[in-house]
C-alpha positions, 0 to 999 in steps of 0.5 A: 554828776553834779547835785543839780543833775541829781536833783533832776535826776530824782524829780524826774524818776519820781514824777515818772512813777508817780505818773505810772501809779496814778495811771493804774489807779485811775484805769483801775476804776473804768470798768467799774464806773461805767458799771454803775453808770449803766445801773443809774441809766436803768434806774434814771428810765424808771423815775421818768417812767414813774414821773410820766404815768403821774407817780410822786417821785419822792424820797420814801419812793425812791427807797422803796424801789428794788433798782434804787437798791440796787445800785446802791449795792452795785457800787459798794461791791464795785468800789470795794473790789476796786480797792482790793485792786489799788491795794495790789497796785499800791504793794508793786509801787511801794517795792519799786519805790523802795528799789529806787529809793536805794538807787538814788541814795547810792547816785547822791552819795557816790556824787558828793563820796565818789567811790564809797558803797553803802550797804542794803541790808535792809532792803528786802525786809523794807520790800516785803513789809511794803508788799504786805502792808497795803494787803492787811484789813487791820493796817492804816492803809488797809482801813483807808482803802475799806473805808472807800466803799462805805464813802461812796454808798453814802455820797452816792445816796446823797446824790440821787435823793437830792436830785428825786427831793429837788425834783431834778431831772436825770440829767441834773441828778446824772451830774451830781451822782457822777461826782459822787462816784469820782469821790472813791478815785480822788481819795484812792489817788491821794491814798497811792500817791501819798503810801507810794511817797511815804515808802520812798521816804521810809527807805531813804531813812533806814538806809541812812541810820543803817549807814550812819558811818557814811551818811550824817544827815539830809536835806529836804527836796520840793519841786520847784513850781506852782504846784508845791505848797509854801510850806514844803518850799520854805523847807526845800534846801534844809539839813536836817540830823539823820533822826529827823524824819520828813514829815510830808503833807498828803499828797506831798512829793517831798523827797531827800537827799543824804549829805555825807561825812567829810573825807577827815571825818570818815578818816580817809585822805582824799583832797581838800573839801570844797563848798561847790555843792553847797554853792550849786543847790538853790532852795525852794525860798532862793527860787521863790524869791526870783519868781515874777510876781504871779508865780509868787501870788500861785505859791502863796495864795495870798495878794497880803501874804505876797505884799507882805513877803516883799516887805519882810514882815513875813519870813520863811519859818512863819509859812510853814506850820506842823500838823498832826492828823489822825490818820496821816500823821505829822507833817507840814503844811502851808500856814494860814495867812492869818497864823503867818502874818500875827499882829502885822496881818492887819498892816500887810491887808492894807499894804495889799490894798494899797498894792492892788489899787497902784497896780490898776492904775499905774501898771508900769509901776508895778512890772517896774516893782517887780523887776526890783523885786526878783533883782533883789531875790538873786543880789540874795542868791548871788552876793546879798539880801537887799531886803535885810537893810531894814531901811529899804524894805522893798520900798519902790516907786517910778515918778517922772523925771529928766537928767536921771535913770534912777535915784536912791532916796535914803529919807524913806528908803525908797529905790526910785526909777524914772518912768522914761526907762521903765518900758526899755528893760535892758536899761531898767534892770542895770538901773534898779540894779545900781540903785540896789546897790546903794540900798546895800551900801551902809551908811550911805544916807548920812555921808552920800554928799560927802563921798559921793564919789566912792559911793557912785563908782563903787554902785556902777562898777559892782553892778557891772561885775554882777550883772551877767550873774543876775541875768543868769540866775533869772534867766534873762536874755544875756544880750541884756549885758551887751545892750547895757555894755554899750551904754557905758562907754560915755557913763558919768560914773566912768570918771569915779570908777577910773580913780576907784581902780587907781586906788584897787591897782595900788593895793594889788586887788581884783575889782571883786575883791576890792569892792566887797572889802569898802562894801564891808564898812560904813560908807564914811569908814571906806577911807579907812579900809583903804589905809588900813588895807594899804598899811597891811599891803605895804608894811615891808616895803620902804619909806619912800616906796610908801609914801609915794604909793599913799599919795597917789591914793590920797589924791584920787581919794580926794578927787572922788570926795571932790565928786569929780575925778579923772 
């Protein structure tokens, strides 16, 4: 199983305890709401009755009737039996949480240590405290859940003596009284699934420091999607010292995973360490960065903090903030926009404005900005972060234009693309993919008309090389590759990619290999990577072997300076 299997795995048995426990509370609560539903309808017949015979229907008269009472003790005691319920249902559901809890510690760790044992001594003393604590009045949990009769009495009587003061009729009043009563069931849902999470966590803990010789450390899990906060996705991903808690917001369903000692460090001779795990784990801000631009706007609830997370001027650790509840504890939570943003709040408002107005009234634009936008979230994944090139910062624009696809502007670091391929998307993402390339190249602003050439070939070639990478990690059609594949047979760059290959072959390079070495310096200073590469490939072999081999290099050297090749 690999670490995304197990990934899955967890979320999976999660969200279906999850799904099991809420379906318990919420069925828990049928058979007392419509109690009180029934009690209101005798007390809603009474006030119409009164209202028809002539009666002021007021607040002192609503007090005064024994009906009105009534209810209001009807639903303390339902309420109050009700939680008595969820704390027996809260008791089965943190024990089965802390059973699973050990099973997916022991999945994670035979994953990454196939073939360790952890121990659990723990375990059954972990159960039983989870078993009597949702039971005790005097424990947290227990005074949250006491707490939600009195709750109710009082939304309850702020209901009916709005809708009689207001002169509503039963109806109306029916309504308001019916979301008082779902303030018991939201706050008990909140209180299981969040009791349920934190014995979950709780577990993963003390089997980890009883395990310390095996386990070192863990990384924070989010579910990737919409309904997680900002702040629990920016936290997705990072390893963290195994006396580090995970402090969770309510209602948060943030788990971890354990990450091991290595094989020298627990003394055992297995085979060399490899980094495929680390390599096969996406983090909650890779997978952000990759969503289209809606998904962002979801998670981030904010058209200033999207406009300003594209353009850097935001970064993950501003978008997330501690809190410490009274109740609940420490834990993380989405920041503010305001708190995030600092003094730039002002400058990314206007960017949103901006954003927003260009959106309406050239939409093509936009979709364009966003391809470039999750582009450059999987360069980050796959090879680089286009947007640490502090020249580029996102900048984007589509302007009309005949002869080109697409063009870098080094001026103003703009990626620039031509409006007549914007609606053909094959041939817009390897564009804006090539254009990237240029935005990763450094130096290319001060030498481009001087090696334009290398600069070219070396952005056509690596765009072909990442481009199936970059379609799978967005998940776009790889048909994609084919249609762009079968433009290139007659592409004008072919003639600087034909002499950059002499110079690869000569230096007994793989393409990657190659580009990423001349990708490694300054535009201007590729010439001499290629000398010095050479010195260092060639330092045995004989003068007249050298000089040959060097010529030849010197000469598509030159051709590609020349900006023509072949």
């Amino acid at each position: 199983m690999t670490i995304t299997e197990h990934v899955e795995r967890v979320q999976n048995e999660i969200r279906e305890l999850d799904a099991r426990v809420l379906k318990d509370v919420i069925a828990a609560y049928e058979a007392p709401y419509r109690t009180l539903q029934e009690q209101y309808e005798r007390l809603a017949a009474e006030i119409e009755a009164a209202r028809a015979a002539g009666v002021e229907v007021s607040p002192s008269w609503l007090y005064r009737q024994e009906r009105y009472q009534a209810l209001l003790a009807a639903i303390e005691n339902e309420v109050r039996i009700y939680s008595d319920a969820v704390a027996g249902r809260l008791s089965a559901a943190q024990v089965e949480a802390i059973r699973l809890a050990a099973e997916h510690v022991q999945a994670a760790v035979a994953q990454q240590r196939p073939g360790l044992v952890l121990s659990f001594a723990s375990l059954n003393r972990l159960a039983t405290e989870a078993a009597i604590a949702a039971t005790q009045p005097d424990s947290p949990v227990g005074q949250l859940l006491a707490s939600l009769a009195p709750a109710a009495v009082n939304e309850a009587r702020a209901a009916l003596v709005t809708g009689v003061a207001l002169g509503w009729n039963p109806r109306r009043t029916r309504k308001l009284l019916q979301q008082a009563l779902g303030v018991p069931l939201a706050r008990a849902l909140r209180i299981a699934r969040t009791e349920t999470m934190r014995a979950y966590r709780h577990a993963h803990h003390e089997l980890f420091r009883e395990n310390a010789d095996i386990v070192k450390g863990w990384r924070w899990l989010a579910a990737k999607n919409t309904r997680t906060c900002a702040g629990c996705l920016m936290m997705d991903g990072r390893e963290f010292p195994i006396d580090r808690v995970l402090n969770d917001h309510p209602n948060g369903r943030c788990t971890l995973v354990p990450v091991t000692r290595s094989w020298k460090e627990l003394g055992l001779e297995r085979p060399r360490e490899t980094s495929a795990e680390a390599q096969q784990w996406e983090t909650g801000e890779q997978w952000l960065r990759k969503q289209p631009y809606d998904v962002r706007l979801r998670v981030l609830r904010s058209e200033t903090l999207v406009e300003a997370y594209r353009a850097r001027l935001v970064r993950r650790e501003n978008l997330y903030r501690v809190v410490d509840h009274p109740v609940w504890g420490k834990s993380v939570v989405a920041n503010t926009v305001r708190g995030a943003l600092s003094i730039d709040y002002e400058r990314a408002r206007q960017m949103a404005q901006e954003a927003r107005a260009r959106r309406l009234r050239d939409p093509d634009w936009f979709r364009a900005r966003d391809m470039a936008d999750r582009i450059a979230g999987a360069l980050a994944q796959v090879w680089r972060d286009p947007l640490e090139v502090r020249a580029w910062r996102g900048r984007f624009d589509v302007r009309e234009g005949e002869g080109w696809l697409g063009l870098y502007d080094h001026r103003n670091g703009t990626v620039v693309i031509s409006r007549r391929v914007v609606n053909d998307e094959p041939v817009l993402f390897a564009t804006t993919l090539h254009e990237l390339m240029h935005v990763l190249s450094e130096g290319v602003g001060e030498s481009y008309s001087q090696y334009k050439g290398i600069e070219e070939g070396m952005a056509e070639q690596m765009q072909r090389i990442l481009r199936p990478r970059v379609l799978r990690a967005l998940g776009l059609p790889a048909e994609w590759d084919d249609i762009a594949k079968r433009h290139e047979a007659d592409h004008p760059y072919n003639l600087y990619i034909y002499e950059l290959d002499k110079i690869r072959s000569a230096l007994n390079m793989d393409w990657e290999p190659f580009l990423n070495l001349l990708y490694d310096y300054k535009l201007s200073a590729r010439e001499f990577a290629i000398r010095r590469e050479f010195d260092r490939v060639y330092a045995n072999a004989g003068e007249r072997t050298r000089d040959r081999v060097w010529k030849n290099i010197d000469m598509s050297l030159f051709l590609l300076k020349m900006g023509f090749a072949g």
